[in-house]
N, C-alpha and C positions, 0 to 999 in steps of 0.2 A: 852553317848559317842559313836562314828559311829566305826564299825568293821572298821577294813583295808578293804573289800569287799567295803564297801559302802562308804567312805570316795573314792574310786578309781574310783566308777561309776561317783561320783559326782564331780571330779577334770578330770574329761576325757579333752584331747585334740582332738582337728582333728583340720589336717595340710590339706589344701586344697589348689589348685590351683585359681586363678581368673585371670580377664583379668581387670585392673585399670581402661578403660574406661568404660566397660558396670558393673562393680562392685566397683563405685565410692565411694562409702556410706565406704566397706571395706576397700579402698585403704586411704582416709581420714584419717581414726584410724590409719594404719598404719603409714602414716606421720608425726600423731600426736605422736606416740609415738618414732618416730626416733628424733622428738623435743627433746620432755622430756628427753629424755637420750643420748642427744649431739652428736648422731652420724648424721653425714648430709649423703645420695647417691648422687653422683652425677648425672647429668640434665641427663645422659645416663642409670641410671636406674631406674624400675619401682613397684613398688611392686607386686607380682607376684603367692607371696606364704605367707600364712596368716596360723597361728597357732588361733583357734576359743576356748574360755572355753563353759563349759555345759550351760553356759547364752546364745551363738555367737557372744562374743565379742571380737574381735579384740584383740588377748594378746601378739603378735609377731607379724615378718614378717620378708622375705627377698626381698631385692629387690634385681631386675638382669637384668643383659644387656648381648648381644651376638653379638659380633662386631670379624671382620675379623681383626685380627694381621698381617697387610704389611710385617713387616720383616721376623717374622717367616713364611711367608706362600713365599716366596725370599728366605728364609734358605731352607725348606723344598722339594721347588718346585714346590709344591702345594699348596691349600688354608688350610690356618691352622686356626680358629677364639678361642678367648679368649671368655669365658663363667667367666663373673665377678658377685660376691652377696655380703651385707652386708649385715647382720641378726643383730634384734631389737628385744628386750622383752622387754613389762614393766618389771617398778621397782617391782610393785608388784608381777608379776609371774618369776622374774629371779631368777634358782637355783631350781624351781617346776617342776619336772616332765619331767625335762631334755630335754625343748621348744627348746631352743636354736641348740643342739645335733640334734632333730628330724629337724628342720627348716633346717640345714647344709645337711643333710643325702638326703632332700627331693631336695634341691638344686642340689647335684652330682647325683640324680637319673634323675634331668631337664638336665643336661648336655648331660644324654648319650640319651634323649629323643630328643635333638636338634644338635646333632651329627648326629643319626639317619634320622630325619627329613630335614638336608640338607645336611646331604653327606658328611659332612665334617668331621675332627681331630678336636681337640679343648683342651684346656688346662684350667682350672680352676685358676683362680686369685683369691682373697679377704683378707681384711684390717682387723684384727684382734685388737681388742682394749683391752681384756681382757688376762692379759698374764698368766694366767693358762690356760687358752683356746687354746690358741697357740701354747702353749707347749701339748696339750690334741691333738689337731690337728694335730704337726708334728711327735708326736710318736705315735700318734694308730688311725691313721686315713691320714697318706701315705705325708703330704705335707710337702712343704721344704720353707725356711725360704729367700725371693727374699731379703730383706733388715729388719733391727729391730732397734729399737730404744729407748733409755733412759727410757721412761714408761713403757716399756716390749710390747707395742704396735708392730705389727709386716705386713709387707705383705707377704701372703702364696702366694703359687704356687703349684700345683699337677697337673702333665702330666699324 
């Protein structure tokens, strides 16, 4: 039987960045597994951020898009852009090592990197489908609930 010690090196994650075209091979898995477990992105987003096991394979992802919000940036006065992600775990690694948590956290850490990188405000959008999740999300992790729905499915919001 493996210590906790060694059972932990050998369950490692690493959440990395990619760019979907020149890291196509990655970004594939990640489609594949937004298949497998019925979440669609839509055409505006890309996978972007990939959770890898001790193998390098493909056990997560978010995909994300960074589009400019007309109205709020007319509300504002200035340009405001929406920073939207859906995040995907295989069935087999969902609930291990808390992928999903890390994949989210790596997501609002791209936000305040693409903030930075153009200058602009931005607000985080994403489509929750797991409703303890969402409720994990609006209490201890700052977002508020834009609309919800009968399956506990919900869309977040965090300014």
């Amino acid at each position: 039987m493996k210590t906790f010690n060694e059972w932990l090196i050998l369950e490692s994650i690493n959440i990395v960045h990619i760019d979907p075209e020149e890291d196509w091979e990655e970004a594939e898995q990640a489609e594949a597994i937004s298949k497998l477990v019925g979440i669609r992105p839509d055409s505006t987003k890309s996978p972007t951020i990939i959770a890898l096991n001790d193998k390098e394979e493909v056990v997560g992802a978010a995909f994300t898009s960074w589009s400019l919000d007309h109205d709020a940036s007319e509300m504002a006065g200035e340009d405001v852009s929406v920073w939207d992600f859906d995040v995907v775990v295989h069935p087999n690694w969902q609930g291990r090592e808390m992928i999903g948590i890390k994949l989210i956290k790596q997501a609002e850490e791209e936000r305040k990197n693409m903030e930075a990188e153009y200058g602009q405000k931005a607000y985080t959008r994403t489509w929750v489908v797991n409703p303890r999740l969402a409720k994990v999300m609006q209490n201890r992790y700052g977002y508020d609930a834009e609309s919800s729905y009968k399956d506990g499915s919900a869309h977040l919001v965090k300014h």
